[in-house]
C-alpha positions as CSV (number, residue, x, y, z in Angstrom):
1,X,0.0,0.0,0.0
2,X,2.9,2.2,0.5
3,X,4.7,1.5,-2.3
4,X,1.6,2.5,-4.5
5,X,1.5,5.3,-2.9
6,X,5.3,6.6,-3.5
7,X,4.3,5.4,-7.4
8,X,1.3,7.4,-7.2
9,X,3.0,10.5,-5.6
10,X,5.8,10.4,-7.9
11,X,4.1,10.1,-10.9
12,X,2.1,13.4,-9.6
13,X,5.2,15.0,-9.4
14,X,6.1,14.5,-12.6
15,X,3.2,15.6,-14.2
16,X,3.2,18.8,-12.5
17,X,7.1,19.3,-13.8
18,X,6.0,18.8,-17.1
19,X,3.4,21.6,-17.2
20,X,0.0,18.9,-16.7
21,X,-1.9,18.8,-13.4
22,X,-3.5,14.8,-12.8
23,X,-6.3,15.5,-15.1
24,X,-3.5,15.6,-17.8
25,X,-4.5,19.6,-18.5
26,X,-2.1,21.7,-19.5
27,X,-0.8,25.0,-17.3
28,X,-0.5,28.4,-18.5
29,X,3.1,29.1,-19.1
30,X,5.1,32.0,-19.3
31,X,5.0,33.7,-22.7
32,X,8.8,33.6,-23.6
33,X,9.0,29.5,-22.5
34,X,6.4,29.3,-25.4
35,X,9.4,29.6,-28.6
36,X,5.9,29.5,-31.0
37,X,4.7,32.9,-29.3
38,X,8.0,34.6,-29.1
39,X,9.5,33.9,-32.8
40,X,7.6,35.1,-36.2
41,X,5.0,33.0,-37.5
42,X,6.1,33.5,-41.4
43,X,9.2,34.6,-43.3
44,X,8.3,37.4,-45.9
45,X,9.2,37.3,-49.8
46,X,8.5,40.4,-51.4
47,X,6.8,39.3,-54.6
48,X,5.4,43.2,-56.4
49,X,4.1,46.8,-55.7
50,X,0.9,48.3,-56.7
51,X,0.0,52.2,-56.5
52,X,-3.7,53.0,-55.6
53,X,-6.0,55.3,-54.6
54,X,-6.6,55.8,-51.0
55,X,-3.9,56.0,-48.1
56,X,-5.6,54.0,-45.2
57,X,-6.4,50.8,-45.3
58,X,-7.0,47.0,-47.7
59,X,-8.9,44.0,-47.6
60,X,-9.4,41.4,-50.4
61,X,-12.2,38.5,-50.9
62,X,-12.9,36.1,-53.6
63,X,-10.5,37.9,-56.2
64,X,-11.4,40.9,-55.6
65,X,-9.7,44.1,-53.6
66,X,-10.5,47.0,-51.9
67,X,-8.7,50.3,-50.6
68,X,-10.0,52.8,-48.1
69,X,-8.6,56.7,-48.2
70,X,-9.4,59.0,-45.1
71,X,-12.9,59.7,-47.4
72,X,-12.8,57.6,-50.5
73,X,-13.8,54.1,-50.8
74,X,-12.5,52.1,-53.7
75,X,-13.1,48.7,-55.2
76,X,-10.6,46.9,-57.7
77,X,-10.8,43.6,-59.5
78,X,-8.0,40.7,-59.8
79,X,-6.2,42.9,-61.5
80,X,-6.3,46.2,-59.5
81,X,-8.4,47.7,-62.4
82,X,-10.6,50.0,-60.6
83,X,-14.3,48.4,-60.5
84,X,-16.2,51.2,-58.6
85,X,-15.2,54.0,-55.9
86,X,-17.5,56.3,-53.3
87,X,-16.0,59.5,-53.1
88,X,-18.7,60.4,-50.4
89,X,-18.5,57.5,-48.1
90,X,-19.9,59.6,-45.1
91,X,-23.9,59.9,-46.5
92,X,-26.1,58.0,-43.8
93,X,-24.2,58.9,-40.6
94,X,-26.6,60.3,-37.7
95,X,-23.1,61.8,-36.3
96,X,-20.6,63.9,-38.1
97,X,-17.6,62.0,-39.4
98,X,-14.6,62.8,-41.4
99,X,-12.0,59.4,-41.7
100,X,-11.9,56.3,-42.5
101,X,-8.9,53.9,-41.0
102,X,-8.0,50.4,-42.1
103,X,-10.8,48.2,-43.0
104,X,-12.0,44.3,-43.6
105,X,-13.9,42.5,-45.5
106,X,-16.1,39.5,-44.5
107,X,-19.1,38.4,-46.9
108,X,-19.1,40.9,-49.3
109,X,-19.6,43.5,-46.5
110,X,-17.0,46.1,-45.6
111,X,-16.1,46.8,-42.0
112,X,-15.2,50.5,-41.5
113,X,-14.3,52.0,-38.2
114,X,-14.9,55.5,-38.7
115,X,-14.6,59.0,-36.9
116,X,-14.5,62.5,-36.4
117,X,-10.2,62.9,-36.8
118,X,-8.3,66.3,-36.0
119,X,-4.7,66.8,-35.5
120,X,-4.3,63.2,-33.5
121,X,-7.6,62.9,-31.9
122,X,-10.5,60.7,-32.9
123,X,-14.1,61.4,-31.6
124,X,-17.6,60.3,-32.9
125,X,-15.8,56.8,-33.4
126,X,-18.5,54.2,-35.7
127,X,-18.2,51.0,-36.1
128,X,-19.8,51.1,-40.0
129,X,-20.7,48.0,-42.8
130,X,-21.0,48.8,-46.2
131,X,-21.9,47.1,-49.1
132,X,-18.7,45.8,-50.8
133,X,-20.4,45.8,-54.7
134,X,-22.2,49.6,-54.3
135,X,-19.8,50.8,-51.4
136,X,-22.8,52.3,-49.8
137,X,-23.6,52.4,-45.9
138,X,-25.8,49.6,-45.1
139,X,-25.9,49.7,-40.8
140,X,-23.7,50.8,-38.1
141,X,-22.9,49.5,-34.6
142,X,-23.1,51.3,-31.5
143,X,-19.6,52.3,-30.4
144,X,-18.9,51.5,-26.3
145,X,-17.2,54.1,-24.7
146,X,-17.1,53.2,-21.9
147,X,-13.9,51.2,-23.5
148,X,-11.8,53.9,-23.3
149,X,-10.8,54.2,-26.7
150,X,-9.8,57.3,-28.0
151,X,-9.2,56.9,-31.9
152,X,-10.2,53.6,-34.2
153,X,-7.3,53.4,-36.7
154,X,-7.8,49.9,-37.8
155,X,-10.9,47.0,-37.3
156,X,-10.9,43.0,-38.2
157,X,-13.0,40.5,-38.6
158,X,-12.4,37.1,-37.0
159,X,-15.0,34.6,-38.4
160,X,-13.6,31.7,-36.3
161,X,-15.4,33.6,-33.2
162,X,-17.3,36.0,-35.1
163,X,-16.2,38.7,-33.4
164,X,-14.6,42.3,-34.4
165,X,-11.6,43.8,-33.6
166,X,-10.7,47.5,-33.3
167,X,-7.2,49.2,-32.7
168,X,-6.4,52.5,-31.8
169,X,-3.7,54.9,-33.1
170,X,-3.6,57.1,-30.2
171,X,-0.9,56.4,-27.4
172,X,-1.0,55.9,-23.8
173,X,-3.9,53.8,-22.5
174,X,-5.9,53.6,-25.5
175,X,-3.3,52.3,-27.6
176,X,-2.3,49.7,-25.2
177,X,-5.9,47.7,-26.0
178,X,-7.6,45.8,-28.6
179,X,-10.9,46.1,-28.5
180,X,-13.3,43.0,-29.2
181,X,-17.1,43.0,-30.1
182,X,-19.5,40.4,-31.3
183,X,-20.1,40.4,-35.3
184,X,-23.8,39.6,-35.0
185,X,-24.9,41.8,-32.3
186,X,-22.5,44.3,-32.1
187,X,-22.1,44.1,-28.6
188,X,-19.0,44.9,-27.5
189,X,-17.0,42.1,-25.6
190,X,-14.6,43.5,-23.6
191,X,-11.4,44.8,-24.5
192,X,-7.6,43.0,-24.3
193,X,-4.3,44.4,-22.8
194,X,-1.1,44.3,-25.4
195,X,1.5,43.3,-23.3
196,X,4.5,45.2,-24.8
197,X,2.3,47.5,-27.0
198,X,3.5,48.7,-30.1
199,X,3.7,52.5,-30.8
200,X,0.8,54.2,-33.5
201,X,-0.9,51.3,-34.2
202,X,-2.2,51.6,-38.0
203,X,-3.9,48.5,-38.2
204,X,-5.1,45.2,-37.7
205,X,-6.1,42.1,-39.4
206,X,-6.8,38.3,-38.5
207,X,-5.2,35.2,-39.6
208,X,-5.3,31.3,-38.6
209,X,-5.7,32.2,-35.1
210,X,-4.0,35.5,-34.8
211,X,-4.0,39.3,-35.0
212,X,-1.7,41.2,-37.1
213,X,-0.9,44.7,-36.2
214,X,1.0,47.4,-38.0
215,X,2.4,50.6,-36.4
216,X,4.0,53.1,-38.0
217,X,7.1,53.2,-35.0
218,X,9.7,54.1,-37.5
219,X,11.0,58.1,-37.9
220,X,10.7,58.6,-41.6
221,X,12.9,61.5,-41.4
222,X,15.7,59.4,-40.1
223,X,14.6,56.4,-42.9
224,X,14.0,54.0,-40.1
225,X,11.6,50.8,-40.7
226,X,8.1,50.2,-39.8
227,X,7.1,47.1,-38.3
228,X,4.4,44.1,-38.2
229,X,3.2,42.4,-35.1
230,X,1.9,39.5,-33.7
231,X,-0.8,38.5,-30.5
232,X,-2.3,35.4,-30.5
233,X,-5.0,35.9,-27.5
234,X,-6.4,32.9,-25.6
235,X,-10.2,32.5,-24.7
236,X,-11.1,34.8,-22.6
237,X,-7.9,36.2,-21.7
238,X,-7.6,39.8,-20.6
239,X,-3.8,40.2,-21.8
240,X,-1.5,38.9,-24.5
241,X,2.3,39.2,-24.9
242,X,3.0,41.1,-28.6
243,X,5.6,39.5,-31.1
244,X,7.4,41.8,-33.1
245,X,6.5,39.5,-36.9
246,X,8.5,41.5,-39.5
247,X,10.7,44.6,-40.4
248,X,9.9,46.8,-43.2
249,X,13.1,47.6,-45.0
250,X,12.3,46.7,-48.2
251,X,9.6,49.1,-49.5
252,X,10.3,51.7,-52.2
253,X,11.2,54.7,-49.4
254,X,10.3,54.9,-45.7
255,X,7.4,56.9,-44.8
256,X,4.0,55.7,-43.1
257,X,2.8,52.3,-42.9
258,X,-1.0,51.8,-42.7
259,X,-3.5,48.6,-43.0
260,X,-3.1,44.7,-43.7
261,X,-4.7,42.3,-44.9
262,X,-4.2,38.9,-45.4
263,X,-4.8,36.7,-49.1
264,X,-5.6,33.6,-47.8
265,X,-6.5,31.8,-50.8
266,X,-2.9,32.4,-52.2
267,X,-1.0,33.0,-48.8
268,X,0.1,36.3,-49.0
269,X,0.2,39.4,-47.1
270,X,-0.9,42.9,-48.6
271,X,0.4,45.6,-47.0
272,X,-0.7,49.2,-47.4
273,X,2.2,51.7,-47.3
274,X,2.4,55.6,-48.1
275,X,5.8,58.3,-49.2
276,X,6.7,61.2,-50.0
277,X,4.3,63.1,-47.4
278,X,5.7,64.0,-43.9
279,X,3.2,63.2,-41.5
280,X,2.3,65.1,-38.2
281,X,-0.1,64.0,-35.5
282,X,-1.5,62.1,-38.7
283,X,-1.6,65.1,-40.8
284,X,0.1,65.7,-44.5
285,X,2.2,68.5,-43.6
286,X,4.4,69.4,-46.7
287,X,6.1,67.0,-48.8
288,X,9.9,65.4,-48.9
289,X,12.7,66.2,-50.8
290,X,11.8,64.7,-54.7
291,X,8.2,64.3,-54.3
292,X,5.4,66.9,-54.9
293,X,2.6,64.8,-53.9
294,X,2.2,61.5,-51.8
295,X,2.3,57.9,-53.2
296,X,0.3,54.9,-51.7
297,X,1.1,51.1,-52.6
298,X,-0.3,47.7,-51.9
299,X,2.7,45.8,-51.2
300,X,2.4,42.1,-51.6
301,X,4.6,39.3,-49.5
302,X,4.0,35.6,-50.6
303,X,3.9,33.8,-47.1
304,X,6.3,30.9,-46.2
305,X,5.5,29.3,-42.2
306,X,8.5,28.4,-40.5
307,X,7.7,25.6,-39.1
């Protein structure tokens, strides 16, 4: 009887070394004993460039692709031909709003987070669906402030959990959150704490069980890189540790880095990236040297998983 005891003791033991309590369920572990957490997810082969019109954000479905400006909608087949735009994108609002951030797709129905934005604040922050063939306002949901956010630079759609994700360009606490609500109701969720937040977050986008943020952390002026990150956030959880995913030295010319998206029928990443403008508190203030106008390209990256 004692023996089986000791067995049983010691094989407790072990368990509990190995990360498993007796029901054989695994503990939470520390985020940088987890190599899959702390190391990028792909490597990044930059296939082609495409210049287009808007400076904000990208999505694509089933072939086709669509670009957001601060007030310009614009749809483009296969072959980035331009199918249809909406130079008016505001018509239907019952508040007054003036930008448009990075954006998602899911359905055929654009996801929009919209706002009133003036010299780096955000107010009047919608969360807005339009119609991806007329690019027309089909219903918004109610924004919670009671979140705390201050500014809605980027949303994603996750259709695993059907929920919708916003990020927010503006620093200090409201930058340090992404903020979750329920696709079907529009009800927000609750919000999740980056753990080693990147600085002006410009956008966000889901894929195979993660969320992709850019943020334009990079000084232009000094040609230094933007950068792409990674959180993968557990059920439920209220924090997730950020992984820096990729280094942007390999666009035409540093400048500002805005929305993602992710091809998932040919595994590729577009990435929307503008030059040539300097950029204060999120304003076009005055061009650089050689340019006399700002240029905004869809960057495309065929995706290779390391593991």
């Amino acid at each position: 009887m004692k023996r089986s005891l000791s067995v049983i003791l010691l094989v407790g033991m072990l368990c509990l070394l190995a990360g498993c309590t007796a029901a054989g369920t695994k503990t939470p572990e520390r985020p940088e004993a987890d190599a899959s957490r702390m190391l990028p997810a792909f490597q990044y082969e930059l296939l082609d460039s495409v210049e287009v019109q808007g400076r904000q954000g990208v999505c694509c479905e089933n072939g086709s692709y669509w670009v957001s400006g601060s007030a310009i909608l614009t749809k483009y087949d296969a072959a980035w031909n331009v199918v249809i735009q909406n130079t008016d994108p505001f018509q239907g609002y019952q508040i007054e709003v003036n930008h448009i951030g990075d954006i998602d797709v899911y359905n055929n129905e654009l996801y929009i987070g919209a706002e009133y934005f003036m010299d780096g604040v955000g107010t009047n922050i919608q969360i807005a669906v339009y119609d991806g063939d007329t690019l027309e306002l089909k219903r918004t949901f109610p924004f919670a402030p009671e979140s705390g956010q201050l500014e809605c630079s980027g949303i994603a759609v996750d259709p695993d959990t059907r929920t919708v994700w916003m990020c927010s360009w503006v620093g200090e606490e409201s930058g340090r959150y992404l903020y979750k609500y329920d696709l079907d109701s529009g009800a927000y969720l609750g919000k999740v704490h980056l753990q080693m937040p990147p600085q002006w977050v410009q956008g966000v986008a889901y894929h195979k069980g993660c969320l992709y943020l850019t943020a334009d952390d990079g000084d232009a002026d000094a040609e230094e890189a933007d950068h792409l990150y990674r959180a993968r956030i557990d059920a439920d959880a209220t924090f997730c540790t950020v992984t820096l995913e990729r280094t942007f030295d390999d666009v035409t010319r540093q400048g500002e880095i805005e929305g993602l998206t992710f091809d998932e029928e040919n595994d590729r990443l577009l990435l929307l990236y503008n030059r040539g403008a300097r950029i204060v508190l999120g304003m076009p203030q005055g061009f650089y040297e050689g340019y006399d106008r700002e240029i905004s390209e869809v960057f495309l990256y065929q995706l290779k998983s390391r593991k």
